[in-house]
N, C-alpha and C positions, 0 to 999 in steps of 0.2 A: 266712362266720363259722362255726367249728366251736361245738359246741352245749357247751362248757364256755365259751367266749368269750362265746356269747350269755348263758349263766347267770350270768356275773360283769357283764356292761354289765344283768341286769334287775335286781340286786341294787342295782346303783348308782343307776339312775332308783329304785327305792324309794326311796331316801333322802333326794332332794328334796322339799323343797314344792312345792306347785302351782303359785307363780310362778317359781321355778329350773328345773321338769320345761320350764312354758311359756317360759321364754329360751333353754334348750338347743334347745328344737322348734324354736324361728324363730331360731337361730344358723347361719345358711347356711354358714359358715367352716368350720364343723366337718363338715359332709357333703360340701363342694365338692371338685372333683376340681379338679389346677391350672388345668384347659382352662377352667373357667368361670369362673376368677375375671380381672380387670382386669388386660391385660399391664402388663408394667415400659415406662416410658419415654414420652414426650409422643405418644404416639399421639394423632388426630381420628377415624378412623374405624376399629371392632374387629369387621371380619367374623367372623360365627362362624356355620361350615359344621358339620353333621354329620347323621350319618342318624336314619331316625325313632327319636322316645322315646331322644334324646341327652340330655336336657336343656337342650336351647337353648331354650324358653319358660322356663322358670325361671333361666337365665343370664341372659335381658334383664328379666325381671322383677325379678330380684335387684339389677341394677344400679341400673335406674332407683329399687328402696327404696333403694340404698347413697347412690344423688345426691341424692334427696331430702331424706333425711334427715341429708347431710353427714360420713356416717362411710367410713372407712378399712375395706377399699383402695380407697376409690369416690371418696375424695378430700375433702377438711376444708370445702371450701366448697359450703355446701346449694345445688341447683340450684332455682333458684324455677320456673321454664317449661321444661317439659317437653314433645316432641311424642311423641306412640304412632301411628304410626304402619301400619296393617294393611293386609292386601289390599282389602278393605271395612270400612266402619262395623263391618256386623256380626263381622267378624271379628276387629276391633280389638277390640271389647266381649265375645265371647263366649268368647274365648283370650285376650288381652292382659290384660283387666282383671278378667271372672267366671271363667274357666276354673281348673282345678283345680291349675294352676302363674301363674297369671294375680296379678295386683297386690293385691287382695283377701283373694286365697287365703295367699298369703305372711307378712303380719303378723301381729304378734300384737295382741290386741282393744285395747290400750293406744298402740299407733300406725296400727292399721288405717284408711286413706284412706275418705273416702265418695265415692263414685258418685254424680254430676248426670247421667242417664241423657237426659235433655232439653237439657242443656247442652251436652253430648259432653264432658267435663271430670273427671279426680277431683282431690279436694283432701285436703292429708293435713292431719293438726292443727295442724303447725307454719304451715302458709301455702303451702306447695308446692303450684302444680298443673301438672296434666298432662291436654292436649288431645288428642282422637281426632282422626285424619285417616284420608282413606280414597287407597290408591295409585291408583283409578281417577279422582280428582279433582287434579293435581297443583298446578292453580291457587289450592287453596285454599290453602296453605302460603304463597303469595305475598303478604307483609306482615307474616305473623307472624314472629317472633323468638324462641326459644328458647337455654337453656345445654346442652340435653341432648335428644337423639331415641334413641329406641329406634321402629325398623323391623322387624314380624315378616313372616318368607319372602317374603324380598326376591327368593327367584328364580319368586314363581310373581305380583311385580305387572305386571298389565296393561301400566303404561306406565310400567315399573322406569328409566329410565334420567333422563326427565322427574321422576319424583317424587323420588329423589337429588338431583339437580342441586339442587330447589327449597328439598328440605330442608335440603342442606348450605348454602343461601345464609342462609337462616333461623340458623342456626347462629353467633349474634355478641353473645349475651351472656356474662357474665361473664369471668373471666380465662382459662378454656381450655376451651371448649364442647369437646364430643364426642357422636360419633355411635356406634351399634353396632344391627350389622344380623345376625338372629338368621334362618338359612334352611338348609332341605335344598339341598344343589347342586342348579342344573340349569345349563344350558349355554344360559344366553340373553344376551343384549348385554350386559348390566348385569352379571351377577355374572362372565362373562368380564373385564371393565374394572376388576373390581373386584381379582381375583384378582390380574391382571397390571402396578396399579398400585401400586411399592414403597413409597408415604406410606399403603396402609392393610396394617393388621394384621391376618392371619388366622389364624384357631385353627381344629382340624378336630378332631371325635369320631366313632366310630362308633357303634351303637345298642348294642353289645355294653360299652360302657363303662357305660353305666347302667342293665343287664341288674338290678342288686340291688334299683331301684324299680322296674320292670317284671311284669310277670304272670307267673311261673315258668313257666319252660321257654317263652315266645314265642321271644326271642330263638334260642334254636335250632332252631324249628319253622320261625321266617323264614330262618335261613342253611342249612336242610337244601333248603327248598324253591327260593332263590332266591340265593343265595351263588356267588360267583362270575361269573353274570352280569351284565349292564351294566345291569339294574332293581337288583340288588341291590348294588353295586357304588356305585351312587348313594343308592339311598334307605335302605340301611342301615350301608354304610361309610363313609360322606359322601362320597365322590370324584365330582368333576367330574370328567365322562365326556364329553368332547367328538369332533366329527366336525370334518374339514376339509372347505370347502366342496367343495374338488376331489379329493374319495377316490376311489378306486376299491371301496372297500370299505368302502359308510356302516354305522353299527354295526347296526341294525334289519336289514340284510341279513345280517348272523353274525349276528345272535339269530333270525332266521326259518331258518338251516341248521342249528341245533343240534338233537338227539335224543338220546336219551335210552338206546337199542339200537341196537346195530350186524347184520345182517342175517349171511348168511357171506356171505364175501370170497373169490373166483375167485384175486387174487393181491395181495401185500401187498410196499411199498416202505418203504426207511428212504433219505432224502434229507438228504445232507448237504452245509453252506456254508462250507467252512474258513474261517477266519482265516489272512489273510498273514502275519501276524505274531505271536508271543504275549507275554505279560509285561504289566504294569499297564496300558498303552494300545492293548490288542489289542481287534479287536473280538470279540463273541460269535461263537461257532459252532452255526451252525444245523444242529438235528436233530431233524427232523420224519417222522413213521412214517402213510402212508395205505394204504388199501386202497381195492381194487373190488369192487362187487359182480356179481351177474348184470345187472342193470339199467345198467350202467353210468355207478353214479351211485359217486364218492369221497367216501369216507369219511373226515376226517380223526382219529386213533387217538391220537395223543401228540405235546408239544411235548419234547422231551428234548433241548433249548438248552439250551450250557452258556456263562458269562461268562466270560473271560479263563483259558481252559483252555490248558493244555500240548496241542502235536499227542497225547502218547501219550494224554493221559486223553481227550480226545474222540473219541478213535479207540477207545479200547474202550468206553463208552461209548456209540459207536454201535455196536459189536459185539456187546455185550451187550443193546441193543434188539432189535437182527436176530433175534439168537438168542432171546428170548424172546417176542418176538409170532411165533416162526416166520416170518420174513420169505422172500419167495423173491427179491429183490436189495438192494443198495445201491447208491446212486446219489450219488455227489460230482462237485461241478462242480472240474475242474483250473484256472480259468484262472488262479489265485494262486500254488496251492502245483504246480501241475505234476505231477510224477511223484513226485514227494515226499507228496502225499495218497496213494497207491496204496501206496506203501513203506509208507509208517506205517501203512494200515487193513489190509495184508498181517502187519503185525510182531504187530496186535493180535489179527490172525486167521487166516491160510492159507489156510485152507477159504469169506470170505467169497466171492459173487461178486459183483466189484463193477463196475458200469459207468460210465465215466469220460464227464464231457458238457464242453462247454464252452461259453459264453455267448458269442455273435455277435452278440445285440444288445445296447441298453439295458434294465436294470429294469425299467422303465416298460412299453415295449414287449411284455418277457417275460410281464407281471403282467396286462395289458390280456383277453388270453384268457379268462385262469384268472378275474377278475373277473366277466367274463359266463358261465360257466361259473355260480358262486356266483348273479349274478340268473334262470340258466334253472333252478336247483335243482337241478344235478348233483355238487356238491359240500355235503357235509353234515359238521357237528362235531360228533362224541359224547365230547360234555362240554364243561369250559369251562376255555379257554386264555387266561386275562386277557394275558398278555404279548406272547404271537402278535395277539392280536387288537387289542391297542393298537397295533399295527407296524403292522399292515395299516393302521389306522382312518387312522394316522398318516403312512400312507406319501406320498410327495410329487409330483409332477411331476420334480424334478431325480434321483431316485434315493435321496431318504435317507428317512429317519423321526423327525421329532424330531432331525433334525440330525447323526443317528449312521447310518451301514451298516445294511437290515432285514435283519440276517441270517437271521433266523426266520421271516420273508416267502420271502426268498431261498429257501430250502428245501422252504418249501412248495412256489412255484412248479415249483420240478423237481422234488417229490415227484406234483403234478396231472398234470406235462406227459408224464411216465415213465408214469402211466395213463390216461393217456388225450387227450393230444397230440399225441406224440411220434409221427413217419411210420410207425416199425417197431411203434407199438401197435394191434392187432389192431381194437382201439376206437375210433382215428383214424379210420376211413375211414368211422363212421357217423353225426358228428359235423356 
């Protein structure tokens, strides 16, 4: 807000009374961003994933006043039984219901609920209540009945998938009960189940979305320090960041090769994975640029993958990486395009030298090396390549990633194996 906009919205709160300033304060509608408010359509259960200081405590808190109290978009019919569900009692209590986006906090003094802190219960004036449960008890939920749960951080309950089940069976009053479960991702049974089943709704924020009630300047202190990687990646852009159990490459192994400097480098490769084919259902072309150092540890320098590129533009492309990290080769596997990679990386350059490899084995096979390479710590990432390292995370036993060619796996691989695999490298032999 430029400061001629703030001086016309302080001009306008003067001009209210005290009771119109207090219904604008607690008018949620007018601050809500679309993410928080109640999707369209007979949804049961409204995942809502995003990172820290999203406002997802105040998204589930907002609902359950909108059910409560029977107003639009939360729906005409007042929800009498309500569950709040927490990771504990006290977390139900100390965030769900006293916290400073919590049920309490939200009201204004004329519909504000009171707090049975002995009862585990709030009741608002109209007759509405709402019971505390705790995720690490999931038997307690067994008999009771509600039209309405609100669950907060659903991905960090003890026995998430048990206290779902229990709640949603609780779930059978009135004419269309609903659930919404308000969590940072994380990658455990339950909010995987939850993501991948299409009867529930999910809405996703980042922390940068609600940066204007935030502490000035956190939110960029957090994405300078930790943006980009797979803490940050999760707990601030909300994205489930999941492993496959059969990786070769689980993410905590890339986030323990990352650094922050690169050393100097003996000799530096730009590796690339043509695509067969190009035009809208071509796959990516990998092009990946590492170095060695004396230690004979690789360094990974840049991902410069490009998606559904013409042979010319990823061939200069990679020739303008060469040439600018001073590269001393390139390295393209033929076994797609043949002789036709060397024409085109010749047309975009004359003078590169390129060396031509070809794959004799499987993916899998080629990747397996370079894998243990990455758990002895001979291979290091300075900086962070969210795309490369989703391939990798993702890469499979059959040879794909996510169902698609890892072209930027691919590259890497013959970017590792060109320093320090490969028979004719000076470094193989002490390996």
């Amino acid at each position: 807000m430029t400061g001629s906009e703030a001086a016309v919205v302080k001009r306008f709160v003067e001009t209210l009374t005290a009771e119109e300033a207090e219904a604008l304060l607690f008018d949620f509608g007018v601050f809500a961003r679309d993410d928080q408010l109640p999707p369209a359509g007979t949804w049961r259960v409204w995942l809502v994933m995003g990172g820290r200081g999203a406002g997802k405590t105040r998204t589930g808190a907002e609902w359950v006043r909108g059910k409560a109290l029977g107003r639009t978009p939360y729906g005409t019919a007042k929800a009498g039984r309500i569950a709040l569900i927490g990771e504990t009692l006290i977390e139900a209590r100390e965030v769900m219901v006293e916290g400073p986006s919590g049920l309490i906090a939200i009201h204004p003094r004329s519909e504000r609920p009171r707090f049975e802190a002995t009862r585990r219960r709030v009741l608002w004036p109209n007759g509405a209540e709402a019971r505390l449960f705790s995720a690490d008890d999931p038997d307690s939920l067994r008999g009771a009945q509600f039209d309405a749960a609100w669950g907060d951080e659903a991905g960090k309950w003890r026995l998430g998938e048990a206290t779902f089940d229990m709640a949603l069976m609780g779930l059978r009053l009135g004419d269309h009960p609903q659930m919404v479960l308000t969590t940072t991702p994380r990658p455990v049974p339950l909010i995987r189940r939850l993501v991948k089943d299409e009867a529930v709704t999910v809405t996703r924020a980042p922390s940068r979305a609600n940066a204007a009630f935030l502490a000035e300047g956190i939110v960029d202190a957090l994405e300078a320090r930790y943006g980009g990687t797979a803490l940050g990646r999760q707990e601030l852009d909300g994205e489930l960041i999941e492993d496959r159990a059969d990786t070769l490459f689980p993410r905590m192994l890339l986030e323990r090769a990352r650094v922050s400097g690169v050393p100097d480098l003996q000799r530096i490769v730009i590796a690339v994975d043509p695509p067969a084919t190009s035009g809208a259902g071509a796959d990516a072309c990998g092009i990946v640029a590492a170095g060695l150092d004396a230690a004979a540890t690789v360094f990974v320098l840049e991902d410069a993958s490009l998606e559904r590129a013409a042979p010319e533009r990823w061939a200069l492309a990679a020739a303008a990486l060469f040439r600018r990290l001073e590269a001393d080769c390139l390295v393209a596997e033929v076994n797609q395009g043949g002789e036709m990679v060397r024409t085109v990386l010749e047309t975009a350059d004359p003078a590169l030298p390129v060396k031509m490899v070809r794959a004799t084995r499987g993916k899998r096979l080629r990747a397996e090396p370079v894998s243990l390479l990455y758990a002895r710590g001979r291979v290091k990432h300075a900086g962070h390549f969210p795309a490369l390292e989703d391939e990798m995370v993702a890469f499979a036993p059959d040879g794909s990633a996510n169902g698609r060619s890892p072209d930027r796996l691919d590259a890497l691989v013959w970017a590792v194996t060109a320093l320090l695999l490969d028979d004719a490298s000076p470094r193989a032999r002490a390996l």
